[in-house]
Structures are given as C-alpha cells and as structure tokens.
C-alpha positions in Angstrom: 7.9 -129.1 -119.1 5.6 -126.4 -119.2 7.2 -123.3 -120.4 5.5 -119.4 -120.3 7.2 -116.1 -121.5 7.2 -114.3 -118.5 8.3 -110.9 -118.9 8.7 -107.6 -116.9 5.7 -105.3 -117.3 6.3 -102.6 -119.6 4.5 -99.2 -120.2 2.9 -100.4 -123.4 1.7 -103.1 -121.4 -0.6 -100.9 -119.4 -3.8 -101.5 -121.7 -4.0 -105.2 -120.9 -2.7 -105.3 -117.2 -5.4 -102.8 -116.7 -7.8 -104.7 -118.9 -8.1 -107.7 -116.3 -7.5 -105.6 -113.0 -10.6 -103.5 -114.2 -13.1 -106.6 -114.9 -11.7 -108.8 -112.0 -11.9 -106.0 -109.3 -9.8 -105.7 -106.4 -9.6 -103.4 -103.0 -6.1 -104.6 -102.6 -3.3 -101.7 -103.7 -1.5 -104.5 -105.6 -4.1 -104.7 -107.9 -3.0 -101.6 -110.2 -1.1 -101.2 -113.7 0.8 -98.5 -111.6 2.0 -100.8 -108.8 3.0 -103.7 -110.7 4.7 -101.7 -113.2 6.4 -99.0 -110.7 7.8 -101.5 -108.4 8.7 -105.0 -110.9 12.4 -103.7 -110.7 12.5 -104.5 -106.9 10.7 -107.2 -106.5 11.5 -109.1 -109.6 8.0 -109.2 -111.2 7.3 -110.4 -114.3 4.0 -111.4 -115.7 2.5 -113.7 -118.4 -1.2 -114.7 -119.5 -2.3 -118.0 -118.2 -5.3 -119.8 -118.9 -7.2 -116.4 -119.8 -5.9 -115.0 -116.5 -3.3 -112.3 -115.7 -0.5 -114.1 -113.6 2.8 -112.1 -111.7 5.6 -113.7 -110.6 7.9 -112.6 -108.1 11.3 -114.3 -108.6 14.5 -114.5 -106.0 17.1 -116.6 -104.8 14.9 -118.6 -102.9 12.7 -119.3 -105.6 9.6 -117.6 -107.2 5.8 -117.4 -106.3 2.9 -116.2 -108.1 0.2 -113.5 -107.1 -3.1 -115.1 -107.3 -4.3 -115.1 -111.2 -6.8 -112.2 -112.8 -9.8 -113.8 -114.6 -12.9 -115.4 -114.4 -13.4 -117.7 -111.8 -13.3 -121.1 -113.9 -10.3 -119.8 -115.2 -8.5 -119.3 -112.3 -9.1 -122.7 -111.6 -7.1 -123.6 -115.0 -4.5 -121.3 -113.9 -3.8 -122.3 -110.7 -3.7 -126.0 -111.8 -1.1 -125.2 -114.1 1.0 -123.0 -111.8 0.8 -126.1 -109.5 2.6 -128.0 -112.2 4.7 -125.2 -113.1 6.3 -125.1 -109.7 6.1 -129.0 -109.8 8.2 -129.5 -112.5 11.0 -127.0 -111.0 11.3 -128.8 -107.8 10.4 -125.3 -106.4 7.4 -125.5 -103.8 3.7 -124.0 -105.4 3.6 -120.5 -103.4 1.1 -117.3 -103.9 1.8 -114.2 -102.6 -0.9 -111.5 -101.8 -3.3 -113.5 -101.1 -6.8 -111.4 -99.7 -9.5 -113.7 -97.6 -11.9 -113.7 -100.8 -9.1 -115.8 -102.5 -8.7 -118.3 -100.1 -12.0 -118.8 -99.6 -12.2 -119.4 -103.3 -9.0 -121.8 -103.2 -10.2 -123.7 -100.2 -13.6 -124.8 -102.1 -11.8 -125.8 -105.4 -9.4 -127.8 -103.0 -10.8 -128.8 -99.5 -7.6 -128.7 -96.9 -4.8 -128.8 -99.4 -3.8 -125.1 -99.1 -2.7 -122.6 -95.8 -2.9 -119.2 -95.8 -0.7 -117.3 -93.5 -1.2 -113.6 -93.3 1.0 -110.7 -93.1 0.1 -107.8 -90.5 2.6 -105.3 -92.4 1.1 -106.2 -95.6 -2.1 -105.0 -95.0 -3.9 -102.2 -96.5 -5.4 -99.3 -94.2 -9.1 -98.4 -95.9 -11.0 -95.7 -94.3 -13.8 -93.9 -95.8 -13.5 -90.7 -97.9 -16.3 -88.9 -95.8 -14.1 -89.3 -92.7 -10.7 -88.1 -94.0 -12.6 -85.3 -95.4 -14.3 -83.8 -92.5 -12.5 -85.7 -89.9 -15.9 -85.6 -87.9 -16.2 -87.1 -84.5 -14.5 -87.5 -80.9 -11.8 -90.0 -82.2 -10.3 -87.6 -84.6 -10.4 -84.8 -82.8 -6.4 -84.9 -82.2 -6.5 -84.5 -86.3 -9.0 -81.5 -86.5 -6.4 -79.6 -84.4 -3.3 -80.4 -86.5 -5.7 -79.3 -89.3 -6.9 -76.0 -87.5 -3.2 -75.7 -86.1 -1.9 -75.1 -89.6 -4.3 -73.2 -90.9 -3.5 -70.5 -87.8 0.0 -71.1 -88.6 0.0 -70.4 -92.3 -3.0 -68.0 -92.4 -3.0 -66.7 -95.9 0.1 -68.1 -97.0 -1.3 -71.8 -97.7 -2.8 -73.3 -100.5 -4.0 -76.4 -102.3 -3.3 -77.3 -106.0 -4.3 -80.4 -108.3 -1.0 -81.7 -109.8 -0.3 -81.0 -113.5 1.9 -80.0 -116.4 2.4 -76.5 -114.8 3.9 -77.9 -111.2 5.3 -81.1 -112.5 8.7 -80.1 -112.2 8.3 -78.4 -109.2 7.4 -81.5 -107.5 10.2 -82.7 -109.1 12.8 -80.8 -107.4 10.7 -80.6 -103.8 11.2 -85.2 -103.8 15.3 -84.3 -104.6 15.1 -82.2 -101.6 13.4 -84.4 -99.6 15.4 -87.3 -100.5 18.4 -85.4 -99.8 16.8 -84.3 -96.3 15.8 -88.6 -95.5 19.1 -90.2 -95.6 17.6 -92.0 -99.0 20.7 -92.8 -100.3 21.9 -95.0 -97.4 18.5 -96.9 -97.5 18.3 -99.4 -99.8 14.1 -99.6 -99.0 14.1 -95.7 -98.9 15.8 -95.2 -102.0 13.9 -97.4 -103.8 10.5 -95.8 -102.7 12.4 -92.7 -103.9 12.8 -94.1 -107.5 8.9 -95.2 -107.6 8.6 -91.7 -106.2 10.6 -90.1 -108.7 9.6 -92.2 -111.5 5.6 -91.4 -110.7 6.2 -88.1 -111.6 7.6 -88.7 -114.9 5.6 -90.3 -116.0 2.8 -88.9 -114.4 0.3 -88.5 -117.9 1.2 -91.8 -119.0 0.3 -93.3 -116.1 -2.8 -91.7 -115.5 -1.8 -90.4 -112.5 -4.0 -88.3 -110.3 -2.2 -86.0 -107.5 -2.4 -83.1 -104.9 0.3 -80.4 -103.8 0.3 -78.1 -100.9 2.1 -74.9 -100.7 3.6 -72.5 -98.2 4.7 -69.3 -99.5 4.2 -70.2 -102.9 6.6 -72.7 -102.1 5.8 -77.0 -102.0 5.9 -78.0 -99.0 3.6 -81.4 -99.7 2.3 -83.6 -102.3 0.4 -86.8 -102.7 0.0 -89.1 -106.0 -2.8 -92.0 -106.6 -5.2 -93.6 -108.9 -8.7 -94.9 -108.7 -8.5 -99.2 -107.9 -12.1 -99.8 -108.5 -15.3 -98.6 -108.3 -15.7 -97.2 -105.3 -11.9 -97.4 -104.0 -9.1 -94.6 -104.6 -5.9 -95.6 -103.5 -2.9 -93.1 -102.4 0.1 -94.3 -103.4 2.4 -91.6 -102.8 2.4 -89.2 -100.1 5.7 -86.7 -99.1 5.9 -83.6 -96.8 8.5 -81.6 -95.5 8.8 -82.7 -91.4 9.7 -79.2 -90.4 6.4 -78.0 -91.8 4.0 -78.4 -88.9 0.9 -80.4 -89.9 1.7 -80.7 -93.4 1.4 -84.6 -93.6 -2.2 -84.1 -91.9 -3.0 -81.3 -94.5 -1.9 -82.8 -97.5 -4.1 -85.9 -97.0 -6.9 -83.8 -95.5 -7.0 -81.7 -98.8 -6.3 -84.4 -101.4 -9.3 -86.2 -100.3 -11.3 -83.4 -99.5 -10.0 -82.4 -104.1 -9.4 -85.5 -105.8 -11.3 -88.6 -103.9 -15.1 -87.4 -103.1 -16.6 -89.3 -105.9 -15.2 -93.0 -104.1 -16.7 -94.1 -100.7 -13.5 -95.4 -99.3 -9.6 -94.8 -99.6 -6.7 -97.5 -99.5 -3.8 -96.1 -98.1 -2.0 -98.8 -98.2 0.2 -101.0 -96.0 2.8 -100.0 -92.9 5.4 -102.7 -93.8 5.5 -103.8 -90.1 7.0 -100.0 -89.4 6.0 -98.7 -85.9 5.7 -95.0 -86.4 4.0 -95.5 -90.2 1.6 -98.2 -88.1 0.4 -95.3 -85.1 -0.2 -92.9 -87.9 -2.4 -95.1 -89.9 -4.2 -96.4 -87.3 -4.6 -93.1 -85.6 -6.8 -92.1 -88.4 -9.4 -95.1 -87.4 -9.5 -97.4 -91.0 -12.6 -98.4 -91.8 -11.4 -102.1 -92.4 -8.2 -103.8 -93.6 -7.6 -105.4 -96.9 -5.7 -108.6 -95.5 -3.1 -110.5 -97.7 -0.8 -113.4 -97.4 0.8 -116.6 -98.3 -0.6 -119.9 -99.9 1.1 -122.9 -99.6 0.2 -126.6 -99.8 0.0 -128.0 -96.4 2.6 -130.9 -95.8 1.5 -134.2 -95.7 
C-alpha cells in the first residue's frame, strides 16, 4: 500500500509551500502559504510532496480528497496517478477539491471522459481590477462613489488611512475582540472560526508576510483589511472587518487599501461568498472583472 507522511502545514513550512505556489501560479485564493496554513485546523489539511508536486489533503468523516497537485505539468500527471491509487487502495473514491477550469482542462486531455467536474457557485472567487476599486469610475459604481463621498462629509477631518504595522498591531488586536464580541462569534461555529484566522493573522502578521490597511475615526479604528500578493499580477484580500455602525466604513476601508497597498497588481481576488446572500450582493455590486471558478473531480461511474 502506498504510504505518504502527510502532515499539517506548519510555519517553518512556509519556504517550501511558497516555493511551488510561486513557480506553479495560481489566481485562485487557495493557492497561498497563508491560506493553507491559517485555515488546515478547520478543514483538516495536511500536505505531503508527491511526485515533485505539492499535494493537500482535506480529511473527514466521509473520507479525504486532494487539492489538485503543485508542479510541473508531467509531474502532475505522476501525482495524480498515484493519488488515484492512493484512494484505490483505501476503498475511498479518488476526489479533488478546488478544482479551477485550467485544471480540468488539463485532466480531461491526460484522461479523455474519465473525470467530472462539478463547480461550486459559493466557492468562487470575485476578481475585479485594481483600477476600478480605486477610482470607482463609471455609471455602474456610482452607488459606491457616494458611500465614499458620504463618509468623507461625515467624518471631515476626523478620518484617516494607515498601512498596518508594529505600531498599530495591537490596536487591531483589541478593535477584532470588539467586533467579535459585537457579531455573535461565539455562537457561530463558521464565525468563530473566521475569528481565529482573523485573530491569528495578526499575530503573526511579520511572519506571515502579511500586508494590511486600517481606517480611523477619531483616532480611533474603526476598519482594517489584511492580504498578500498571489501572483504576479494578483493581490488577494483576505481579511476585511469594519465596525457596522460606522457609515460607509466597509466601502472605505477597501476603497483605501487598494487605492495604498494594491496599485502595483492589475486585478484583486476578493475571494469567495460561501453561497451567503448578503456577502454575494455586495461582491457583485462592485462589478468583478471575472470569476476564478473551482470544484469537484470525480471519476464518472461506469
């Protein structure tokens, strides 16, 4: 029986993760140290090297499934072979989870009509380009301009925009408690768990690499974002937390942070909606660029 050491991604893991997510590029959010190693407790994620490629696992009571493999393309091949097996000889059926349209497409020419792909409208990623979050130019986001030009009439003089470091850490800190406090988290299972990622982003903010954005009100914060840069041309927001009772802070906050921190990348993944209605109108009210599809392999059955 094939046998790997599959283990739970650790933070002196980050050089290799990173090492095959930078040379085998993705626009999925998935495809970051950060992710992987921010949310394995949740999902049950471990990871091992296979065949020269990276390969997660996501493990549960009703059996595991693999992300699709990291690596050069004739390696992938290997490594989906063996994963094949792997499953084979656990009587568990061969499964890959965020799977994006480039991947099948590779999968369906190494093997004509044995594989489906069924994708998974929560699970995809809202890109929109940089330019257009900045300025927030034309008819369609005009409703966005005037939560922008709201605020700043509101908060005249007593607003302001900060890059996240060392010096406001802590405050951010104490501003997520608050806010976690204010959302119910801790009767959430899914809430407090984003809180944890949330939380644990922060402290880890330097070793992670992390780049982020606050907003204040009366030298008070009111807002902040958190993210990283997923490819080339890609920045992807991770994190993003206002305080509800602050008018038009949500619309700030990612106004500024891309306007600060994300000029130098054409477009911005902000992620999925996880099939949640009033996360899914925001995101689409800001007009994405294009979606970053994903969803699930299986063989077909005979």
């Amino acid at each position: 029986m094939l046998e790997y050491d599959f283990k739970r991604p650790q933070l002196e893991d980050k050089e290799i993760i990173s090492h095959y997510f930078k040379h085998h590029t993705s626009r999925s959010c998935e495809r970051t140290f950060v992710n992987v190693f921010l949310w394995a407790r949740f999902y049950g994620v471990t990871y091992a090297i296979i065949e020269n490629t990276l390969v997660f696992k996501s493990e549960n009571e009703d059996g595991f499934a693999f992300a699709y493999p990291a690596g050069e393309a004739a390696d992938v091949k290997k490594a989906l072979d063996v994963l094949c097996q792997y499953s084979e000889e656990r009587s568990v059926p061969f499964r890959l989870y965020n799977v994006t349209p480039d991947n099948f497409e590779q999968i369906e020419a190494w093997y004509p009509d044995r594989f489906q792909v069924e994708y998974n409208e929560d699970l995809a990623d809202y890109v929109y380009e940089s330019e257009k979050l900045c300025t927030l130019a034309g008819k369609k986001l005009h409703g966005k301009r005037n939560h922008i030009n709201k605020f700043k009439s509101l908060y005249e003089g007593r607003w302001n925009y900060e890059t996240m470091s060392d010096d406001n850490l802590e405050e951010c800190f104490q501003m997520a408690l608050k806010w976690r406090n204010l959302n119910g988290c801790n009767d959430d299972p899914e809430k407090n768990s984003e809180m944890c990622v949330t939380l644990n982003s922060l402290r880890l903010f330097k070793e992670l690499e992390l780049t982020g954005g606050i907003l204040r009100v009366d030298g008070q914060i009111v807002a902040f974002t958190i993210g990283e840069p997923i490819c080339s041309d890609t920045f992807v927001v991770h994190i993003e937390k206002a305080f509800p009772d602050v008018q038009g802070a949500y619309t700030m906050i990612n106004q500024q942070f891309v306007e600060h921190e994300c000029m130098d990348y054409k477009y911005v993944n902000r992620e999925e909606d996880t099939g949640d209605e009033g996360l899914r109108k925001a995101k689409r009210s800001y007009r994405p660029v294009f979606m970053v599809e994903k969803g699930v392999v299986k063989e077909k059955q005979s």
